[in-house]
N, C-alpha and C positions, 0 to 999 in steps of 0.2 A: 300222194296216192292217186290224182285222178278219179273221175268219172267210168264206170266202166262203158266198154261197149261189148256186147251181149249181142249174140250170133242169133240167137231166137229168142222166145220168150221165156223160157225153160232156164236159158243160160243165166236170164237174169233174178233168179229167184235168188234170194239172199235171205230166210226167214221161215221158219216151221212153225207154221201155224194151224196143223190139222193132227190130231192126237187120236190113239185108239182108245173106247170107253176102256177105263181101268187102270191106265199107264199111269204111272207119277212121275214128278220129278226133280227126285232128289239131290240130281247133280247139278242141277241148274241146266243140261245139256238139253231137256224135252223139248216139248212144245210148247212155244209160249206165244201167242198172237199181240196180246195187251200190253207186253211187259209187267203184268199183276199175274201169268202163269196161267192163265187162263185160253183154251185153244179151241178152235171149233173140232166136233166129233166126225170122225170118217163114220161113225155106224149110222147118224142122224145125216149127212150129206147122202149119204144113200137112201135113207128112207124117203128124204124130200128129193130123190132121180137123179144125185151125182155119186155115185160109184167111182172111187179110186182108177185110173186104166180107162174106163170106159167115158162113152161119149156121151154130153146133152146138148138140148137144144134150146136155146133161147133167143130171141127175137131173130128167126132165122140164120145166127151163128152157133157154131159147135163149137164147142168146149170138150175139154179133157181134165179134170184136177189130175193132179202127178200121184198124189201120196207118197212122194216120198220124202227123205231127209230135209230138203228144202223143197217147201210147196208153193209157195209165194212170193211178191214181191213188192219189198216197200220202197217208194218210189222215193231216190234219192238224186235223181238228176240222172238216172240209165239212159241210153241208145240203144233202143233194138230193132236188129237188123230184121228186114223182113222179107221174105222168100220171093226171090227173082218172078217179075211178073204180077205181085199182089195188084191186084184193081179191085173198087167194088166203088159204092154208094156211099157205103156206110162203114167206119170202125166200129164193133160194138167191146167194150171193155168190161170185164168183172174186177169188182171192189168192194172194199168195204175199208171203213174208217175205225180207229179207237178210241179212244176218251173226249170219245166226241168228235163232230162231223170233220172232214178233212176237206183241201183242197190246194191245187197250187198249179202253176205254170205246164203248159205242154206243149208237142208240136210235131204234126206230122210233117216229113219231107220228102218230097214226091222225087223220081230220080233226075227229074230235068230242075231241081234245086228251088222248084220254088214252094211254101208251104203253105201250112194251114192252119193256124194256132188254138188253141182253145185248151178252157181249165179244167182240169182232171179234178171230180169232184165224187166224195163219196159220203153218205150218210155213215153213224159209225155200227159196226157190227151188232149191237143191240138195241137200238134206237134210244140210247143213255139210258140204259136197264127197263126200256120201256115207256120213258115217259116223252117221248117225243115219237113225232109221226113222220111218216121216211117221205122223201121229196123225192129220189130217185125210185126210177123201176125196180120193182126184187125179183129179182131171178131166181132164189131160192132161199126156204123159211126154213130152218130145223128147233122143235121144241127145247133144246137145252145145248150146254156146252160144257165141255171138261173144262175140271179143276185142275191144281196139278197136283193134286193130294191124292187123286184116280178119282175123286167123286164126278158124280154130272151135277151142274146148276141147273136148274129149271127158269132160264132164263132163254127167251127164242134170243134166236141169232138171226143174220141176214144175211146175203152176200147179192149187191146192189148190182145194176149195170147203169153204164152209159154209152151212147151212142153219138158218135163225130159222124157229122153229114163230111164226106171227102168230095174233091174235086171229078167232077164225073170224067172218066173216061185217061187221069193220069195213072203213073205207076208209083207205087209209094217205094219209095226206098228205108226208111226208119222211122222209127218214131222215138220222143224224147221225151220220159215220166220222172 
């Protein structure tokens, strides 16, 4: 099967993990974040400033959630390509973890081939129903998350960031999660 490689960030989403309050699912087909069926709310991502389509802002990078069929991506060893010309300071990444915190291997590659490593780390989407304290930044809190029964749990969710200091001044060609 291969590794994919993923034209943007979008391409690589491989996973629905944002549900609308009230949806179920029966067929196994919804939304499932956790693999327990359990998925964050589009109506609470907007309450806490991310809106489906539209833009936020966090540690001076923009984001867009998709909302659609596939919204995410579980990082399984992807390449993604990144727009002719990317320079900055800084990568900053949105995540979040499930049954508990995650982390593994990463690696930006700049297009003159030389990189910049570092561990992709995320606390998990609930901070283990609550009882642990987030180590990464939260970019955004929502009071509860779908079931896949349609109820909401009254459990906060999180969705973390991290930020890769980059090589000042190269052009990044990909990155590998």
């Amino acid at each position: 099967y291969g590794v994919p490689v993923a034209r943007n960030v979008a391409d690589a989403f491989n996973n629905h993990g944002i549900s609308t309050d009230g949806s179920t699912d029966t067929d196994g087909l919804g939304a499932d974040f956790d693999g327990s069926l359990y998925s964050y709310s589009s109506q609470a991502l907007t309450t806490a400033g991310a809106a489906p389509g539209k833009p936020f802002v966090f540690d001076g990078a923009s984001f867009i959630l998709s909302g659609g069929p596939l919204d995410n991506a579980v990082a399984v060893g992807q390449t993604i390509a990144m727009p002719p010309g990317t320079r900055g300071r800084t990568l900053v990444l949105l995540g979040s973890a499930n049954n508990g915190p995650g982390s593994g291997a990463a690696l930006v590659t700049y297009t003159d081939g030389t990189t910049t490593p570092f561990t992709l780390a995320f606390d998990d989407w609930t901070l283990n129903g609550g009882g642990a304290a987030p180590v990464d930044p939260i970019a955004l809190t929502t009071t509860y998350r779908n079931a896949g029964d349609g109820t909401n749990n009254a459990v906060k969710t999180y969705l973390f960031a991290q930020t890769v200091p980059l090589t000042p001044g190269k052009q990044i060609g990909r990155a590998h999660v």
